[in-house]
SEDOGU-727066 format. One record per residue (C-alpha): y, x, z; residue in one letter. Coordinates in steps of 0.05 Angstrom, whole numbers, padded with zeros to 5 digits, always signed. Each point is the difference from the previous one (the first is absolute). Last residue first. Example, Ala and Ser with C-alpha at 12.3 -4.5 7.8 and 13.67 -1.06 7.14 Angstrom:
residues 2
-00021+00273+00143s -00069-00027+00013a 
//
This chain:
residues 378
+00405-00398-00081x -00050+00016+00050x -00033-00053+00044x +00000-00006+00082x -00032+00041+00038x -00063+00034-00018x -00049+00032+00051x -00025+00064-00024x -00070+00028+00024x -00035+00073+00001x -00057+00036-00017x -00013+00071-00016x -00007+00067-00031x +00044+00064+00004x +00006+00059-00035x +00019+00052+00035x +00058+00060+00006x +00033+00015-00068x +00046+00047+00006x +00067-00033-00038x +00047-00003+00054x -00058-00015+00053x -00050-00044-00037x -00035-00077+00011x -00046-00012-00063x -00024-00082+00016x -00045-00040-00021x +00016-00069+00009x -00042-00077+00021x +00031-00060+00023x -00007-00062+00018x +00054-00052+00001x -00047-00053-00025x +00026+00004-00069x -00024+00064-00004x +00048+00069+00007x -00029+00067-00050x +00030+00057+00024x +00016+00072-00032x +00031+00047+00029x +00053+00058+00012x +00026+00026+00074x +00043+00056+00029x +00001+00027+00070x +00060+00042+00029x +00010+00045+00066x -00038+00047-00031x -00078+00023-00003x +00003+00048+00058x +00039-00054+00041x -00025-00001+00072x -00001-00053+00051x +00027-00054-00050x +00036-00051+00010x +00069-00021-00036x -00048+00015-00064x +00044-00014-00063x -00027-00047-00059x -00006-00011-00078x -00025-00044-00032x -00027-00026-00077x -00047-00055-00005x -00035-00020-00065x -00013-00081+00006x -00052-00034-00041x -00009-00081+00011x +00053-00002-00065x +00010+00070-00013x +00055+00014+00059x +00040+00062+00013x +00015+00015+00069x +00042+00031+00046x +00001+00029+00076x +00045+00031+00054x -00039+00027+00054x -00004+00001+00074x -00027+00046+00044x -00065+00031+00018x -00049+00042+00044x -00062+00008+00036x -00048+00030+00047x +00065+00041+00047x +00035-00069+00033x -00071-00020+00029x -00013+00065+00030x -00079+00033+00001x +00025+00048-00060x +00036+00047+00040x +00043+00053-00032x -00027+00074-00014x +00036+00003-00073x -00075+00010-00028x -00024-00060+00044x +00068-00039-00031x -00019+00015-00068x -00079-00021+00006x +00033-00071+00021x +00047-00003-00056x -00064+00010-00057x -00028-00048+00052x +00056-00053-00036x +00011-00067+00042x +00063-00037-00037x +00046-00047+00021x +00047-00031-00062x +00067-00045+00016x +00022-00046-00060x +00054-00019-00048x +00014-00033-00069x +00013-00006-00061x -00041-00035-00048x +00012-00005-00079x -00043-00050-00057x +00009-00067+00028x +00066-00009-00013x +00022+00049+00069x -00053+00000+00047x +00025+00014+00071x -00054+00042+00035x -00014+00003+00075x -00043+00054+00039x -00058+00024+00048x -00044+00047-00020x -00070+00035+00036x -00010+00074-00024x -00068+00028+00011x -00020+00079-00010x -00062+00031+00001x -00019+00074-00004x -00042+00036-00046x -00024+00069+00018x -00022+00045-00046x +00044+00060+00029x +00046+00002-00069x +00070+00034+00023x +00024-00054+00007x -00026-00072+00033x -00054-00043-00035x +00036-00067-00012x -00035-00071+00012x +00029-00071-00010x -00004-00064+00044x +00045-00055-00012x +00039-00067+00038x +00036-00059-00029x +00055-00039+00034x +00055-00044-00045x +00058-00057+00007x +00024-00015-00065x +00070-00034-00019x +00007-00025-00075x -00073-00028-00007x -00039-00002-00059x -00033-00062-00014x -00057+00032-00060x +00010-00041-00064x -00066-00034-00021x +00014-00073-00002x +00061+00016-00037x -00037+00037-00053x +00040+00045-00040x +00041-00016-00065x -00030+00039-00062x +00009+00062-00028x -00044+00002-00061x +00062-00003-00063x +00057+00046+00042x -00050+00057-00006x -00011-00016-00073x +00081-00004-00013x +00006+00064+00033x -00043+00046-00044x -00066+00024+00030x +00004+00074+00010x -00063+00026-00049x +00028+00078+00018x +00032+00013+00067x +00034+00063+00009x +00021+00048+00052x +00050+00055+00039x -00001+00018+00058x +00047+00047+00042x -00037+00022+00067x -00002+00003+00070x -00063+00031+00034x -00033-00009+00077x -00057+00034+00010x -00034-00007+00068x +00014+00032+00070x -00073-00004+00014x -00037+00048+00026x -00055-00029+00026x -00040-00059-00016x +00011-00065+00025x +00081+00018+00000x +00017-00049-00047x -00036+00019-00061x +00057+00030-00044x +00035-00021-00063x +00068-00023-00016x +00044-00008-00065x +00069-00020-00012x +00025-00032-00068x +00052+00011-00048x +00023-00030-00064x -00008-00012-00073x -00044-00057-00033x +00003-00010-00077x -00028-00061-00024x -00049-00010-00065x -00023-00056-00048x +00040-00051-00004x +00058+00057-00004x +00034+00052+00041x +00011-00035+00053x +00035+00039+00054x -00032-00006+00064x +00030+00029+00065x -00032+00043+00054x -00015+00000+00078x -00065+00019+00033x -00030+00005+00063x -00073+00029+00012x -00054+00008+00048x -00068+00027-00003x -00050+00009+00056x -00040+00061+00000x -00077+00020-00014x +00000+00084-00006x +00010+00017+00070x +00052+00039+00038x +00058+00000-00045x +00070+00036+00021x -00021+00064+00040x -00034+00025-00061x +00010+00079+00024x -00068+00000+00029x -00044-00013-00073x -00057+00039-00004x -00027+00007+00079x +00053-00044+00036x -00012-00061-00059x +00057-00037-00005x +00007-00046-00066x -00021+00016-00062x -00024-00055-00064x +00044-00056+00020x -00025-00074-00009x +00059-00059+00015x -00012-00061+00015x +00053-00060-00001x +00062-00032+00012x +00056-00015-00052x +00063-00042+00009x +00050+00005-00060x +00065-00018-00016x +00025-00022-00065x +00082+00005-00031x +00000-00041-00064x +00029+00020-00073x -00011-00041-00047x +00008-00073+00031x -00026-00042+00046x +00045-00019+00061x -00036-00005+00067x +00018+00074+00020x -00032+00050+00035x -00069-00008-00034x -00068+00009+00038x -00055+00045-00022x -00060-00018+00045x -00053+00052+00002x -00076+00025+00005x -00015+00081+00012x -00039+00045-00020x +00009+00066+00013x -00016+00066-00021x +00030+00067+00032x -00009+00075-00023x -00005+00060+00031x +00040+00011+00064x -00018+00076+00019x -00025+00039-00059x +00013-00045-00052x +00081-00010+00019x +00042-00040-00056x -00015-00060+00030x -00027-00028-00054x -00004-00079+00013x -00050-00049-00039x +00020-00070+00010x -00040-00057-00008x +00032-00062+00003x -00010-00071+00019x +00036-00063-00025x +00054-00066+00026x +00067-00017-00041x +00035-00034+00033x +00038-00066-00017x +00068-00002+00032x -00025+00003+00072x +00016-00067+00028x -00028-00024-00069x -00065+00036-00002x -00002-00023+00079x +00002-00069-00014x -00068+00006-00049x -00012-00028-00060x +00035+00050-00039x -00034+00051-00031x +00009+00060+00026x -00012+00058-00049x -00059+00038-00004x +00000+00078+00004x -00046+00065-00010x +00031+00050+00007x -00011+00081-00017x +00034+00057+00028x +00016+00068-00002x +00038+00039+00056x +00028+00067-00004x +00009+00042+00057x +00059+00058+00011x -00025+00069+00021x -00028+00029+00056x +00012-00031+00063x -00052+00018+00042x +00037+00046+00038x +00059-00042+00020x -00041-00037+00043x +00010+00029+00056x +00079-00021-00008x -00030-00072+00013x +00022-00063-00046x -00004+00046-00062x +00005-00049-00057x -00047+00015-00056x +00046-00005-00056x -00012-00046-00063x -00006-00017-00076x -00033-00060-00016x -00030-00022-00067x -00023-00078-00013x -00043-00039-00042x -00015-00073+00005x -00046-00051-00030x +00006-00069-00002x -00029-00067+00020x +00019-00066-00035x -00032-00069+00020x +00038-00022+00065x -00045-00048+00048x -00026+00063+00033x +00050+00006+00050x -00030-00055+00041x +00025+00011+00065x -00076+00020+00025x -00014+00044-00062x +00040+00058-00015x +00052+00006+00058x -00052-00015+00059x -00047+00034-00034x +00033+00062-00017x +00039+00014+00061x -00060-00017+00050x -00049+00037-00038x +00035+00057-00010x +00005+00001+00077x -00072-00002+00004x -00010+00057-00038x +00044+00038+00052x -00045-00032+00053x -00065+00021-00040x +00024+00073-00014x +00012+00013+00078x -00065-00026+00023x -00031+00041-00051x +00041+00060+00028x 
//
């Protein structure tokens, strides 16, 4: 569980550091404070689940944000975002079985539309830790087939509008999805997954003409080359612990092959072919009686259709694939992907990954890849 903690911590790092301090977000002068109230439903993504379910969650929330300043190409490309980190306090309406969740969480809030004016439409990318206070426990707690530990990973998307209300304040309505769950290391895991209604607002809002007044030009000699055609291979390791809990935790690798197009610098799409080794399959097939000593039974995969939202050197990917092999298929015939991936000028790269099957999380996954660039994006 320390392990786990530390790598989930060391996502936050990534996000916030890379966003805070290495593009130089900093240069702006005005931080502010937000507020926000959501009202959800725990989204039952297994019937078994349906017990648990309780009542309708409330979220509270507290930001703290800075706004881009300017001197960097990618606060252009991406219509000045605003970057922050929350902490979010979730009831979810069950005490007995789910508790309460806290997370904390750092963010980019990027508008929709270049235009300034009143009323904007903002989308946010949010990835964090999360604290619950139950989770399984087969002696107190059995019917908590949703959270198996108390240290989760945090994920949220957002989408709401600002209305300013004056120099002073903004009103920001909308709706956001919510995840939490461990991956699989410790079972059970199906996770929590809530959509909500939000609703929030920003006090000490700098004014637009003192945004406009510290945005500056970026630095030529600092621009990152970003290509418009990538070539890309990166491998991972991750561990689940299979269901019901046997405390056992299995490894699983995934190696990636792929090719983006980058559309103005800020969208990829692309495709690739994933091959995975999972002993979580392996322990399947010797309960289904079939031979694990065969190449063609050890592994599986198929290809995957794939996009990406880019932060500058900061790329969250988004996939989703179909297994055209795959001895057995227990978990689905579809995988699903979310990350977070920092790319150096060199081409290296380095990602954390949450790879899921139609919403079930099933590992994180940790590793190292490379992207050869070709050619330059528009």
């Amino acid at each position: 569980m320390r392990q786990f903690t530390f790598h989930i911590l060391f996502i936050s790092l990534i996000i916030s550091s890379g966003l805070l301090a290495q593009n130089g977000v900093f240069s702006s002068p005005t931080w502010y404070i937000k507020a926000a109230f959501n009202q959800g439903v725990i989204l039952e993504h297994r019937s078994s689940m349906a017990h648990l379910v309780k009542g309708y969650p409330s979220l509270y929330e507290l930001c703290l944000v800075k706004p881009s300043g300017g001197n960097r190409l990618w606060h252009y490309e991406n219509n000045f975002p605003d970057i922050g980190l929350s902490f979010t306090t979730i009831d979810l309406k069950n005490p007995q079985q789910l508790g309460y969740c806290f997370s904390l969480a750092p963010f980019a809030e990027i508008p929709l539309n270049k235009k300034e004016k009143a009323s904007r439409l903002i989308f946010r990318l949010s990835w964090g830790l999360s604290y619950l206070t139950k989770k399984f426990d087969v002696e107190t707690n059995h019917k908590n087939i949703a959270i198996g530990s108390h240290f989760n990973s945090y994920v949220q998307f957002k989408w709401f509008w600002q209305f300013q209300l004056n120099r002073m304040l903004r009103l920001e309505p909308g709706f956001s999805f919510s995840h939490t769950s461990n991956a699989k290391i410790k079972a059970p895991n199906l996770g929590i997954n809530i959509a909500s209604i939000n609703l929030a607002l920003n006090f000490n809002t700098a004014s637009k003409k003192t945004d406009t007044k510290f945005r500056r030009e970026p630095d030529s000699t600092k621009l990152p080359h970003t290509p418009q055609h990538e070539l890309f291979i990166w491998s991972t390791i991750g561990i689940n612990e299979r269901e019901p809990p046997v405390n056992k935790r299995l490894l699983t690798s995934t190696t990636s092959f792929g090719y983006y197009f980058n559309k103005r610098n800020t969208h990829k799409f692309g495709l690739g072919f994933d091959f995975f080794y999972d002993e979580s399959l392996i322990e399947d097939l010797k309960i289904d009686e079939l031979p694990t000593n065969t190449l063609g039974n050890v592994w599986r995969g198929g290809p995957k259709l794939c996009y990406a939202y880019n932060l500058g050197q900061i790329s969250f990917p988004v996939e989703l694939g179909y297994y055209i092999h795959a001895p057995i298929r227990d978990d689905g015939s579809f995988f699903n992907r979310i990350g977070v991936r920092y790319i150096s000028r060199m081409g290296l790269m380095g990602l954390v990954n949450l790879r899921t099957h139609w919403g079930v999380a099933y590992a994180f996954e940790f590793g190292i890849g490379y992207r050869l660039g070709i050619g330059k994006a528009k």
